[in-house]
C-alpha positions in Angstrom: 87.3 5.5 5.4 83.6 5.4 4.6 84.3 4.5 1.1 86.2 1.4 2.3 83.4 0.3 4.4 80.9 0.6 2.2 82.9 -1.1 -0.5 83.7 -4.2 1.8 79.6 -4.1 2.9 78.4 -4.0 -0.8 81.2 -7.0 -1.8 80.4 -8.9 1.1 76.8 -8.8 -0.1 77.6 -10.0 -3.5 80.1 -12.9 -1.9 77.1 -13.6 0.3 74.3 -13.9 -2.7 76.1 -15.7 -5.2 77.6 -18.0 -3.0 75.4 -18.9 -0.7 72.1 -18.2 -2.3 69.9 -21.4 -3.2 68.0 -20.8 -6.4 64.3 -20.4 -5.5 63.2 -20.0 -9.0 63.2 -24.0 -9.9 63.4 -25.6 -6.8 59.9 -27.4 -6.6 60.3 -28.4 -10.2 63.1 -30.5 -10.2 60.7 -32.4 -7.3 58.1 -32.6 -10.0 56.2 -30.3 -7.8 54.1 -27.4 -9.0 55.7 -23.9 -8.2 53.7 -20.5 -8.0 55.7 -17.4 -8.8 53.8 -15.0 -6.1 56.1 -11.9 -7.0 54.4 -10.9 -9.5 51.1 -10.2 -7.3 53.3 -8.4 -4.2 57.1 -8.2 -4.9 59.5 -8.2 -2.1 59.5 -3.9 -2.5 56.2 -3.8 -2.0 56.3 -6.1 1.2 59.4 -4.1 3.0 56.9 -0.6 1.9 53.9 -1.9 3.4 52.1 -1.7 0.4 51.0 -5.2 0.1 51.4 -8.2 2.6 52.4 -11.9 2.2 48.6 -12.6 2.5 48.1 -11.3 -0.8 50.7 -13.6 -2.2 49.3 -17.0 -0.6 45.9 -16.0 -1.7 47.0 -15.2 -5.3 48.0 -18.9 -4.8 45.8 -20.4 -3.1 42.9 -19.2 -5.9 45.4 -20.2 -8.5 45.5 -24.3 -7.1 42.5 -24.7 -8.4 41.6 -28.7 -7.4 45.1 -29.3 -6.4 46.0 -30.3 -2.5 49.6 -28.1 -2.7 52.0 -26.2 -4.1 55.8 -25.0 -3.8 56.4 -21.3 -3.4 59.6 -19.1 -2.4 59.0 -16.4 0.5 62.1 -14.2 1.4 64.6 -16.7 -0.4 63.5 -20.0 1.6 61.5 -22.7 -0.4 57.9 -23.2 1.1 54.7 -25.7 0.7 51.5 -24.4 0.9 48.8 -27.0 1.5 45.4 -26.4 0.8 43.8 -30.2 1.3 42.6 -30.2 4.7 43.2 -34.1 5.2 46.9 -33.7 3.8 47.5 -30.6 6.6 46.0 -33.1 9.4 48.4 -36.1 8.1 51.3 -34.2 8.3 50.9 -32.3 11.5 49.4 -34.9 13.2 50.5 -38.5 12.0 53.8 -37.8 10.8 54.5 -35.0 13.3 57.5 -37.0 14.5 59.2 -36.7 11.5 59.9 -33.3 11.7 63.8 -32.8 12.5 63.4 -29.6 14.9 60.0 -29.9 16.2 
């Protein structure tokens, strides 16, 4: 009986990741936005074992920008922007606040 559950959990899982998964890798590009890979600084193991925190990852990025105002990044499988221009954060939590579907 155990094996049976654990069988349907595990193919449930793989139903679940390659059919509903979005592909995080080349999302940003395909938007001609720049995308930093973070997981090399602080995996996803390393996160869930407390060894490193998603702080790391955003500053491994946000030193990496450079002169640029933002970047794409993927965080727990959802696609993210991180803005480092203090003018484009103001515009676009300010100005065009009402744009925002579920605010």
């Amino acid at each position: 009986m155990w094996f049976a559950l654990i069988c349907a959990i595990v193919i449930a899982l793989l139903i679940y990741k390659l059919v509903f998964s979005v592909d995080t890798k080349n999302y940003w590009a395909q938007y001609g936005i720049r995308q930093i890979d973070g997981s090399s600084v602080a995996s996803q193991k390393d996160i869930y074992a407390g060894v490193k925190d998603y702080t790391d990852r955003d500053t491994y990025a946000y030193q990496l920008l450079g002169d640029e105002k933002f970047c794409g990044m993927a965080e727990m499988g959802r696609n993210i922007i991180l803005i480092k221009d203090l003018e484009l954060a103001k515009k676009i939590f300010i100005k065009d606040f009402d744009y925002f579907m579920d605010r």
